[in-house]
N, C-alpha and C positions, 0 to 999 in steps of 0.2 A: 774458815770462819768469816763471814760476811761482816764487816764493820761498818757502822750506823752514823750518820753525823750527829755531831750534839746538837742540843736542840738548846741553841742559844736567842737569844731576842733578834740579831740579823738574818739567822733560820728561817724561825716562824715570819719573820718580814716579806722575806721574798718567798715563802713559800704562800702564804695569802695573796699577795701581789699575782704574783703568775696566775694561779687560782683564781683570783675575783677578774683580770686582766681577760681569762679565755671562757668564761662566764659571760662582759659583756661584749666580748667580741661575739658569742653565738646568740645574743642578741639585740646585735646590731648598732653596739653602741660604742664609738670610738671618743678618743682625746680628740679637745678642739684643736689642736693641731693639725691634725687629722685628716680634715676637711677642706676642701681649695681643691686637692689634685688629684689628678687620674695616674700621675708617674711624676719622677721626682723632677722633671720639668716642665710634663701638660699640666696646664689648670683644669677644671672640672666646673664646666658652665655651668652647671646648677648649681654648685659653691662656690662661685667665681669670688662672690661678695667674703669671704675665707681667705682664698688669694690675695683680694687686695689687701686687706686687713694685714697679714703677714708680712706683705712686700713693699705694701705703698703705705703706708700709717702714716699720721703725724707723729704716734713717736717714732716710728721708724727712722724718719727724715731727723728729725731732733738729737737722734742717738747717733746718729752718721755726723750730724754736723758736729755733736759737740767732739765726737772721735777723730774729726778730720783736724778740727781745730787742735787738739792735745799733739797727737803723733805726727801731723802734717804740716805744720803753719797752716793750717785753713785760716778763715774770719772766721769769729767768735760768732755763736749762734743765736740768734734773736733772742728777744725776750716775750717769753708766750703771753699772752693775754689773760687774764682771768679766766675767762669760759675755755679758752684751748689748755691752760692747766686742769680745769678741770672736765674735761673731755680726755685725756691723758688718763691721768689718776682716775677716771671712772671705766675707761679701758682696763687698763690693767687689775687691776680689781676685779672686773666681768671675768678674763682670765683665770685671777686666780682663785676664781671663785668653781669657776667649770671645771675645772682642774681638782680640785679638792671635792665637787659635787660627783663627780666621773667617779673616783676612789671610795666615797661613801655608799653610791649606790653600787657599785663592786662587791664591799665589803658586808653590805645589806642582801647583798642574793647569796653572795658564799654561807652565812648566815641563815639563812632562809631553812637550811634542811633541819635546822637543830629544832623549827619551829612544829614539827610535825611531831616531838619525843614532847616538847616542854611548854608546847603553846608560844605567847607571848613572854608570859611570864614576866615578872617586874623587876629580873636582875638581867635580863635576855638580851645577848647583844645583837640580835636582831631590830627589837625593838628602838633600842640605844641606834643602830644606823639609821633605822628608817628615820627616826624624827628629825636627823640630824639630815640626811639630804634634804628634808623637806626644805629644811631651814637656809639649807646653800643651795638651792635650786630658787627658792623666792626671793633671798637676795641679790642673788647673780640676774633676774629679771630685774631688780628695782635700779643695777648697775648699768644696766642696757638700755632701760629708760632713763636714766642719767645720760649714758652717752647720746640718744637719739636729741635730748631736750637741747643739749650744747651744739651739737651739729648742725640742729634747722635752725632755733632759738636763738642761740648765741649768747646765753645766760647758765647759769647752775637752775636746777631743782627749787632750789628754795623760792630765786627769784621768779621762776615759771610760776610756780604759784600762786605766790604777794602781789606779781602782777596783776594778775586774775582774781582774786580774794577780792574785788570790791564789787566787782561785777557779781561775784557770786555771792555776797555779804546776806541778804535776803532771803539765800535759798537754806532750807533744810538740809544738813550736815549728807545725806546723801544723794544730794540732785548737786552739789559742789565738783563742778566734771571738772574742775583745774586739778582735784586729790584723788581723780580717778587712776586708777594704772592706765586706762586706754584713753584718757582725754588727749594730751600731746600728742598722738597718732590720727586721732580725727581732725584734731585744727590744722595740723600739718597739712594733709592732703589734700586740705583745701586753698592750700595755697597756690599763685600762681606757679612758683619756682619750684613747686612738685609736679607741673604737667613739662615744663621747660626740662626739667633734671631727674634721672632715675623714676620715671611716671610708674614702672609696674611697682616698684619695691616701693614707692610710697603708696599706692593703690592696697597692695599687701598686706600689709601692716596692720591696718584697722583693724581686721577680723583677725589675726593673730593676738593682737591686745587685747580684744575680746573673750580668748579661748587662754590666754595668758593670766587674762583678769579671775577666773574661775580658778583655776589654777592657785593661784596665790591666795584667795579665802580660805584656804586647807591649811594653810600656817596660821591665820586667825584663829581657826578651828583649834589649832594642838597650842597656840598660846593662852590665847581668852576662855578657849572650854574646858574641853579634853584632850590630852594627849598621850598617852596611854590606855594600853589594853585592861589594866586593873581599873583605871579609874572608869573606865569606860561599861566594866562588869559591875562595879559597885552604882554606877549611876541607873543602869538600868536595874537593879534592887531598889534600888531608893525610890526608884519611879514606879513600881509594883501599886496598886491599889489593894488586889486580891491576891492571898495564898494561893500557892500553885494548889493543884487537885491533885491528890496521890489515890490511886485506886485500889481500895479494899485490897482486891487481891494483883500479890505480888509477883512479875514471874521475869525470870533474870533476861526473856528473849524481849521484853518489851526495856529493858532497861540498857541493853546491847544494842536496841534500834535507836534508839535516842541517841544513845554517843553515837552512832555512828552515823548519825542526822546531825549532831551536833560540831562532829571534827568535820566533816563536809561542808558544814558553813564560815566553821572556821579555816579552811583551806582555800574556802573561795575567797573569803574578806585577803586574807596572806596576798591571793595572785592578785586579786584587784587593785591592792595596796601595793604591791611592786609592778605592774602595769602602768599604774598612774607614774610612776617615778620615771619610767624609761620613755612615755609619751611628752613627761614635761620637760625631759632633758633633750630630747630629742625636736621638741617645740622651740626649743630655745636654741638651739642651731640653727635651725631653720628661720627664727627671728633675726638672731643675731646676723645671720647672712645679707637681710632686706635690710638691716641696718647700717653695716658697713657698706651693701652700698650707695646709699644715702651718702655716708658721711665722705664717700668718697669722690661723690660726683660733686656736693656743693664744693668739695675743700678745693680741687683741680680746676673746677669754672670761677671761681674766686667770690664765691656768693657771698654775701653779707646782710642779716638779716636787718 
């Protein structure tokens, strides 16, 4: 007699784990941890900017000192600055933000197959993951741009703005490029300590916050409009002018083409809609890397803005 395990809440845990885990591994989608190495002691030049992040951080050096100091007699570890605390804290945030966006978009593909029986559907926890990467996928951008602002800038977010708020006082709430996502990325690059330090990865940048910036309009989209697949059916009702046309005569093969014209567009919107998630996670590794190292080459030459 073959015996079953129970299917307890730690079961089903690791059995979706594994499951959503070998889902984005085929494709192509790792933990930010991940990233940096070719073996567990070559770095991975094209992720190098991963590497350092991991190895050389300021908090890294922060967590050594204050560890050296506890168990070691070290000296007592500096006191960080305003913008190096929050360079810190918007680090690790970015973190734990990937980390939790990686597990949702997991949990949104294992998902996925239930959407071919049930559609979207308004109880569908496909649905339920998708919006919810969106939502840790455009955060974990607005965290990155936090880290980037403290790194070149040497201020928080708010003050990068306020700065900039009088100059742009004049302008129409959308020509305001201090509250753009890609503004900081362009004034950067024009700086001279961007040709002096990390030149390709500030060079980079721009057009990623450009492709970043579109990106993140899809979470205005699911807050300010629609964000569900019912709202989204009832709005296109609502938007109707004219009754559909039903024709006289009824015959079941023309109402069999239809769904099956109809699950095909619905199958396409599905892939496009988990496409777009693995491209944005995937875009944000690859920012996240021009960023770090940025932030590693000003921090090592001891730039100050």
């Amino acid at each position: 007699m073959v015996e079953h395990s129970p299917i307890t809440p730690a079961f089903v845990d690791k059995y979706v784990r594994d499951k959503g885990e070998r889902i984005l591994h085929a494709r192509g989608i790792y933990e930010l941890g991940s990233y940096g190495w070719r073996g567990p002691d070559d770095f991975d030049s094209e992720t190098i900017g991963h590497a350092m992040w991991q190895t050389d951080s300021l908090y890294f050096h922060f967590l050594e000192a204050h560890f050296s100091a506890t168990h070691a007699n070290g000296p007592a570890p500096r006191v960080l600055e305003p913008w190096e605390q929050f360079l810190v804290q918007s680090g690790g945030d970015f973190e734990g933000l990937m980390q939790a966006a990686w597990l949702s978009i997991g949990l949104t593909l294992f998902h996925r197959q239930t959407t071919e029986r049930d559609h979207y559907g308004e109880n569908s926890f496909f649905q339920v993951h998708l919006i919810s990467s969106m939502i840790l996928l455009s955060t974990a951008a607005d965290r990155l741009r936090d880290l980037f602002v403290a790194a070149v800038f040497q201020i928080n977010t708010d003050q990068y703005e306020n700065a900039r708020a009088e100059a742009d006082g004049l302008k129409g709430r959308k020509e305001r490029k201090a509250t753009w996502y890609n503004g900081p990325f362009y004034e950067a690059a024009q700086f001279a300590v961007a040709a002096a330090h990390a030149k390709e990865a500030f060079s980079a940048l721009p057009s990623m916050a450009d492709r970043m910036f579109k990106l993140r309009s899809l979470r205005n989209q699911v807050i300010h409009t629609v964000a569900t697949e019912l709202g989204r059916q009832q709005r296109e009702l609502a938007e109707k002018t004219e009754p559909d046309v039903v024709a006289e005569e009824y015959f079941y093969e023309n109402v069999r083409n239809w769904q099956e014209q109809s699950d095909a567009e619905y199958l396409a919107r599905v892939e496009e809609d988990v496409t777009r998630l693995i491209d944005w996670y995937k875009l944000l590794i690859e920012m996240s890397n021009e960023v770090f190292i940025v932030e590693n080459n000003l921090r090592r030459h001891g730039y100050r803005a």
